[in-house]
Backbone as a ProteinNet text record, in pm:
[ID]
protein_1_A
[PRIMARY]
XXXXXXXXXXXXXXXXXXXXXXXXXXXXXXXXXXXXXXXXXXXXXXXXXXXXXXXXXXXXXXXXXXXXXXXXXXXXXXXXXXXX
[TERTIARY]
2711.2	2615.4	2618	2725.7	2741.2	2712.8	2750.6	2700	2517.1	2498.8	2295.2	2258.2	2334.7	2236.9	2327.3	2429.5	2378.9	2308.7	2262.7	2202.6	2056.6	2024.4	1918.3	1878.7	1983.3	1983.3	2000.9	2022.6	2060.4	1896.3	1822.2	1692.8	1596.1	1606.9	1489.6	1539.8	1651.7	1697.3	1644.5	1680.6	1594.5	1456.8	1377.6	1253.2	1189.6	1256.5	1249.6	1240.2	1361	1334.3	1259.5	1182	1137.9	977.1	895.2	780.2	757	652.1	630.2	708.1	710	822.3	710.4	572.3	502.6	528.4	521	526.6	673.6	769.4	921.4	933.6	830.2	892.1	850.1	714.8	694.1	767.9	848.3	912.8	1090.6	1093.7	1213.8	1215.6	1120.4	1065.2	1044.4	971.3	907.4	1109	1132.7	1277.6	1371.6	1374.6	1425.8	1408.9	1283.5	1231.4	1226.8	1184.3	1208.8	1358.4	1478	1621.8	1624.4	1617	1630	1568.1	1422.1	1371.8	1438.1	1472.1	1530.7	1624.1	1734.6	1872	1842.7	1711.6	1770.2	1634.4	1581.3	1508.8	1659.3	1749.1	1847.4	1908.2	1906.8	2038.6	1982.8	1877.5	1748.1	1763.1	1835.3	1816.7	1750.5	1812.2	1792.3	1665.5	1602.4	1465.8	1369.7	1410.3	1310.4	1271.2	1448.2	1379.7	1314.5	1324.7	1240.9	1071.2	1088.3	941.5	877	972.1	964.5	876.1	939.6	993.3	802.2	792.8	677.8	526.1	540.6	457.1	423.6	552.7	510.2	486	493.6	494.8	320.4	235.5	106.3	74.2	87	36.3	63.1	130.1	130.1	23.2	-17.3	-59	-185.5	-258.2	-333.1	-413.6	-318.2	-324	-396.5	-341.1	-310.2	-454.4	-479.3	-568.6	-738	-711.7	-848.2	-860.9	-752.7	-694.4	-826.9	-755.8	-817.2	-988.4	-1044.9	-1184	-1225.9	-1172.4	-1211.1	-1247.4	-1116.4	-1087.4	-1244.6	-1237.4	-1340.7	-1493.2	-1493.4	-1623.8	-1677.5	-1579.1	-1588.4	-1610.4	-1585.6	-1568	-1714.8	-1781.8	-1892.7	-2014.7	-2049	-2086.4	-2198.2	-2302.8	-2435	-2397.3	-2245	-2241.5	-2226.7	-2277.1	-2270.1	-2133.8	-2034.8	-1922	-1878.2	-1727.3	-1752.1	-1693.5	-1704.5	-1653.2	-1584.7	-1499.7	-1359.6	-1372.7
413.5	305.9	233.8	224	115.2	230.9	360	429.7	472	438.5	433.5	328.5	183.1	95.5	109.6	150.9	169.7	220.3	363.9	452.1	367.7	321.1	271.2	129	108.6	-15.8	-2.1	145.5	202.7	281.4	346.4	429.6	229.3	158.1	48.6	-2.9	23.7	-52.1	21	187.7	260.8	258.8	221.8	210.3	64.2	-15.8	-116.2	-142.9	-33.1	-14.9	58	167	268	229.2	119.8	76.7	49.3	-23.2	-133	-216	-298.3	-504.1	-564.9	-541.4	-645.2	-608	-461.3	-414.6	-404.9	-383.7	-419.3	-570	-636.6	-801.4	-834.3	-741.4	-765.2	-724.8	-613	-542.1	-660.4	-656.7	-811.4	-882.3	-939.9	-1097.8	-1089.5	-907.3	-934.6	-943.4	-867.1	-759.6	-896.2	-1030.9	-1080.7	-1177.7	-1218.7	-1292.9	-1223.2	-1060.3	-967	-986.8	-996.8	-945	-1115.1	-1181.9	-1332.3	-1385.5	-1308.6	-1341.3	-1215	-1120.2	-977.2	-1066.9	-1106.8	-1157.9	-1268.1	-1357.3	-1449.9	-1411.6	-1307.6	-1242.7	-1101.3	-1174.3	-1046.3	-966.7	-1021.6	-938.9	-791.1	-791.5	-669.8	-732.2	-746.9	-797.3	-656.8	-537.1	-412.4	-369	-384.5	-320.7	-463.9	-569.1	-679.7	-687	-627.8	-621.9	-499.8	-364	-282.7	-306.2	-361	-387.8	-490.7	-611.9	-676.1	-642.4	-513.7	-487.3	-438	-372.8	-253.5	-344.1	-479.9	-583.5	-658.4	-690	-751.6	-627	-498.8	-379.3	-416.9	-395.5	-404.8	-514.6	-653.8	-772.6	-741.3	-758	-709.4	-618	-562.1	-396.9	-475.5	-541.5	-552.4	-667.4	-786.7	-862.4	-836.3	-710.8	-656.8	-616.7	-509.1	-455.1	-558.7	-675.9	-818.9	-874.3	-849	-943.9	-819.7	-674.2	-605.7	-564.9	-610.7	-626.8	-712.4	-849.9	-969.6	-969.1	-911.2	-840.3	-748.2	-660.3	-578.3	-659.5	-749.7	-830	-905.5	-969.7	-1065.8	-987.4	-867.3	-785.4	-746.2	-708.2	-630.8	-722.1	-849.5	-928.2	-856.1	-732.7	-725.1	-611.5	-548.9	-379	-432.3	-368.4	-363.4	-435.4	-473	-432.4	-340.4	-270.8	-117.9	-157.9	-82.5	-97.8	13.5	-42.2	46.9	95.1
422.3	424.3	558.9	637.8	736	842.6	813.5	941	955.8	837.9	833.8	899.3	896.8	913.2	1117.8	1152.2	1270.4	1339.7	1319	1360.2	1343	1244.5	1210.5	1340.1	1366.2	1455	1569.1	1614.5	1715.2	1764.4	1694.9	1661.4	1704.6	1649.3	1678.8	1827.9	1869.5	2033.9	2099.6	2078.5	2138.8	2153.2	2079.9	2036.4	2157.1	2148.7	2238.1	2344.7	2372.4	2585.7	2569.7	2479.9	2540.9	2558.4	2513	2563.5	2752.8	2699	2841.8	2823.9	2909.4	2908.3	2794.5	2819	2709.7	2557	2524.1	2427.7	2344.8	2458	2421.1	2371	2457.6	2412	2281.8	2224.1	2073.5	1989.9	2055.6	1931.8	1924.9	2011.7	2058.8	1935.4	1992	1923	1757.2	1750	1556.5	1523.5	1588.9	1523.1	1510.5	1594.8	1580.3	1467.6	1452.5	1342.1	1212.5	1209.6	1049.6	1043.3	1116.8	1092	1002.1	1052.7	981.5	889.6	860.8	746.2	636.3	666.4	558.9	505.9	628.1	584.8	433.9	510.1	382.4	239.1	303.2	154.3	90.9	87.5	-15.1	100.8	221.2	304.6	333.5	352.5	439.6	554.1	633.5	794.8	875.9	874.2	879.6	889.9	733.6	747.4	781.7	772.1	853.9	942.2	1043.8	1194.7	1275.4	1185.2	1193	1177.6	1045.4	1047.9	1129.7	1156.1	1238.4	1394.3	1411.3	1555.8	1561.8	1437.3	1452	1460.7	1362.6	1344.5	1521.7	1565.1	1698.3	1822	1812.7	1881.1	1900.8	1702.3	1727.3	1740	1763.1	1810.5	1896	2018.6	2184.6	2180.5	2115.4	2204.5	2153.8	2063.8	2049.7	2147.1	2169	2222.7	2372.2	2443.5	2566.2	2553.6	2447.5	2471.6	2466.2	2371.4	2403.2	2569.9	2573.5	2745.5	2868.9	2804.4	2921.5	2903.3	2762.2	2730.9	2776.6	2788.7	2905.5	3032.8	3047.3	3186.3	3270.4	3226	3210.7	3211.7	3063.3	3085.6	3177.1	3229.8	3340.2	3471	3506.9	3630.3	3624.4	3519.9	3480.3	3358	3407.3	3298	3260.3	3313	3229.2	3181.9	3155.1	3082.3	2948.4	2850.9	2697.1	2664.5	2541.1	2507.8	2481	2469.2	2390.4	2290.5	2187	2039.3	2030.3	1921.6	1889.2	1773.5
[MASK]
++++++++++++++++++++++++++++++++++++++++++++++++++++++++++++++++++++++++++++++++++++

């Protein structure tokens, strides 16, 4: 049991550096806030900050990706929007 939840904790660190800095910092930030909400929902710190990690992974990425539609709009104010 204790050698799952390292590997397991070992597999999301990895997961962390292996983005961008913006996208690492979501997975940071969820992983730190899921490990603390698991802990005090029944001592899931584990799978909190996994899911954690995966929740702020897609807020960054999503975030990033409104920023560079702006981006874009403002460079190019009379092209269409594109839709996703």
């Amino acid at each position: 049991m204790t050698q799952s939840k390292i590997m397991l904790a070992a597999a999301a660190g990895a997961l962390a550096l292996s983005g961008s800095p913006a996208l690492a910092k979501g997975c940071i930030r969820g992983a730190v806030a899921g490990g603390v909400a698991g802990h005090y929902a029944g001592h899931h710190a584990i799978a909190g900050a996994m899911a954690g990690c995966a929740a702020g992974h897609y807020y960054y990425k999503h975030k990033a990706n409104v920023a560079a539609q702006k981006q874009a709009q403002a460079a190019h104010p009379g092209a269409a929007p594109a839709h996703q």
